[in-house]
Each structure stands twice: as C-alpha cells, then as structure tokens.
C-alpha positions in Angstrom: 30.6 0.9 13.1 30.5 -0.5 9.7 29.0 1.5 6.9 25.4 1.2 6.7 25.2 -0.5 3.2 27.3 -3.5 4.6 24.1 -4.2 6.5 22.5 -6.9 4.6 18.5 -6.0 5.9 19.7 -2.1 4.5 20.6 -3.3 1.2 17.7 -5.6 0.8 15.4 -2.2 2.2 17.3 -0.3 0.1 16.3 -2.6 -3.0 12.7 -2.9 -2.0 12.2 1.0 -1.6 13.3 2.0 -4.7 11.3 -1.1 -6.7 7.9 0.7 -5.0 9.3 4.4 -5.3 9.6 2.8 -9.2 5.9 1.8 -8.9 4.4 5.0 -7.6 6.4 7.0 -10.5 4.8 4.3 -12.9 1.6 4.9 -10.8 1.7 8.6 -11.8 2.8 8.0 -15.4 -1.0 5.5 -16.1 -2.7 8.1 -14.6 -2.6 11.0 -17.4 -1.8 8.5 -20.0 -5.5 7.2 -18.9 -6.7 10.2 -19.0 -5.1 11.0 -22.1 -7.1 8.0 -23.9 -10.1 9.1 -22.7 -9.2 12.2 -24.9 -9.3 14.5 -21.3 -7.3 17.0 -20.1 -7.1 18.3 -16.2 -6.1 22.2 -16.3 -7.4 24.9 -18.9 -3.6 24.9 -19.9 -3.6 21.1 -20.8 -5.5 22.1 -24.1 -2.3 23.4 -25.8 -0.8 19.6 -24.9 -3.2 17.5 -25.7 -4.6 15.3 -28.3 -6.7 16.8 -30.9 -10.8 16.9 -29.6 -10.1 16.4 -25.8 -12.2 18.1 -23.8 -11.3 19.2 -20.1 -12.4 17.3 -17.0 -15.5 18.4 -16.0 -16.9 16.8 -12.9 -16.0 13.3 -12.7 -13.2 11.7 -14.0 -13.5 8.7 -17.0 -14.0 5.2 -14.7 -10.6 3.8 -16.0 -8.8 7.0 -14.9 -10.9 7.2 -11.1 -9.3 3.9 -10.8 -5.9 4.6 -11.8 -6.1 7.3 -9.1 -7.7 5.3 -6.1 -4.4 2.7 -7.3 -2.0 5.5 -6.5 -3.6 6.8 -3.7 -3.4 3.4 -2.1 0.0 3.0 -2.5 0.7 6.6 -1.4 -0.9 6.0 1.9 0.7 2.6 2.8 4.3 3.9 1.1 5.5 5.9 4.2 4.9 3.5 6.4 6.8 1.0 5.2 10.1 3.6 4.4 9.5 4.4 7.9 8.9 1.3 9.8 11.6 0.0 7.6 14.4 2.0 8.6 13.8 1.5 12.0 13.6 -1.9 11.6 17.3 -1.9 10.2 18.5 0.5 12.6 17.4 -1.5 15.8 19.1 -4.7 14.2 16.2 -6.6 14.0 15.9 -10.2 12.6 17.7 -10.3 9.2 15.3 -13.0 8.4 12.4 -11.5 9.4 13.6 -8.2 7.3 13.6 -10.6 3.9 10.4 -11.9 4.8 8.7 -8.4 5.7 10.5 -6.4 3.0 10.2 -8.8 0.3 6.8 -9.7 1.5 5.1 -6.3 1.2 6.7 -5.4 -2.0 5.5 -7.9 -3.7 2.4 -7.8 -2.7 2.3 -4.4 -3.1 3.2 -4.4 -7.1 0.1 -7.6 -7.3 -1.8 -5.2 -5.1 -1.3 -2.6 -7.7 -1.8 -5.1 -10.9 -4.9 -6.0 -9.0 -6.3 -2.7 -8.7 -5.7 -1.5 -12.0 -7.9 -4.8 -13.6 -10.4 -4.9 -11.4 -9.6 -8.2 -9.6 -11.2 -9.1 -6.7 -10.6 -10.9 -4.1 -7.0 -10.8 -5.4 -6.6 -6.8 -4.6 -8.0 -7.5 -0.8 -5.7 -10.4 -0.2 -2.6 -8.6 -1.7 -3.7 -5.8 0.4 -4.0 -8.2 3.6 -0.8 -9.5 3.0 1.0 -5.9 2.8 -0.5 -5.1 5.7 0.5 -8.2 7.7 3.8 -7.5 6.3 3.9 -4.0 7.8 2.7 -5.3 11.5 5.0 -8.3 11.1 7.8 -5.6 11.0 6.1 -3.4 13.9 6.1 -6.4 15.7 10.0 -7.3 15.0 11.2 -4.3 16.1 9.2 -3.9 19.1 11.1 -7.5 20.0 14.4 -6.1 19.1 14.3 -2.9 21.5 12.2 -4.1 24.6 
C-alpha cells in the first residue's frame, strides 16, 4: 500500500485541516487581544499583565469580545467533525473529486463564516454557515456511497 501522503484527497485534507487549525489558533489570539482593548482582564492574575487601568471581567464580557467568543466556539463545534468525517472519507477511497469539492468547500466557507461573524454580517454568516454544513453532509453522504 502506498504511503498515505501519495493519496491526493489526504494531501488536499491535510492542507485544509491545518488552514482551519490556523484559524482556530487566530480565533484564540482576537479573543484576549479584544479583550485587551476593552482595557479587561479574565483572572485576578491577569492584572500583573495587563495594560495600565484594566479592570477584571466582571459579569459580562465587552460585546466585541462576546462575539469573538461565540466565533470561536462555532468553529470549535463544527472543527471535529470535519477532521473526522474527513479522514474517513480518505480512508474509504471516496470520490477524489468529491473530496476537493467538500474539503475545499467547507474551508472556505468556514474562514468567510468566520470573517462574517466577527463583523456582524448577516445573511452572509448564515449562508457561509449553510454551505459548511452542506459541505460536511455532502462528505457523509460520499462515504456512505463508497462503503455500502
């Protein structure tokens, strides 16, 4: 059996896991840097890394900061389901071409999912969010063709 990284579909999963592993890490990065321009910190200990005059979080976050959040927990939810149905999806030999469709599909509309979210554009964040998701059941359905 050839290597796995011979396998086109793996290299192109491959590609588009670690461009949305990227995006979560930048994800977590806007998040305190948000918060940081809000002049807040989350933890007592924060204070001795902070800017001068932030105060801790009391209660509920600054809006542009909640929505950095809800951004990343978005992604987060939707993340291991693609690495998942993804590598089954390889391993199966499903449709090459479906695999460049599905996997290129839902990460790009995941990263205009995430621009989306973080500016507030609507109905742009649903539809990016519609196509991810038709991305992810076009896979379930591609590999459901491959094995039965």
């Amino acid at each position: 059996m050839p290597p796995l990284v011979a396998d086109p579909s793996f290299k192109l999963f491959a590609i588009c896991s670690a461009i949305l592993s990227m995006l979560m890490l930048i994800l977590a990065g806007i998040t305190p840097a948000r918060r940081a321009k809000a002049k807040k910190y989350m933890n007592p200990e924060d204070n001795k890394v902070s800017f001068a005059g932030a105060t801790l979080v009391d209660g509920v976050e600054d809006p542009a900061t909640a929505r950095a959040q809800r951004a990343h927990r978005n992604l987060n939810e939707s993340l291991p389901i693609f690495f998942g149905l993804g590598i089954i999806y390889v391993m199966s030999g499903a449709s090459p071409l479906g695999a460049e469709i599905c996997f290129v599909g839902f990460t790009v509309a995941r990263v205009l999912h995430t621009i989306a979210y973080l500016n507030a554009l609507q109905p742009w964040r649903t539809i990016f969010y519609a196509l991810g998701a038709f991305a992810l059941t076009g896979m379930a359905v591609e590999i459901l063709v491959a094995v039965l």
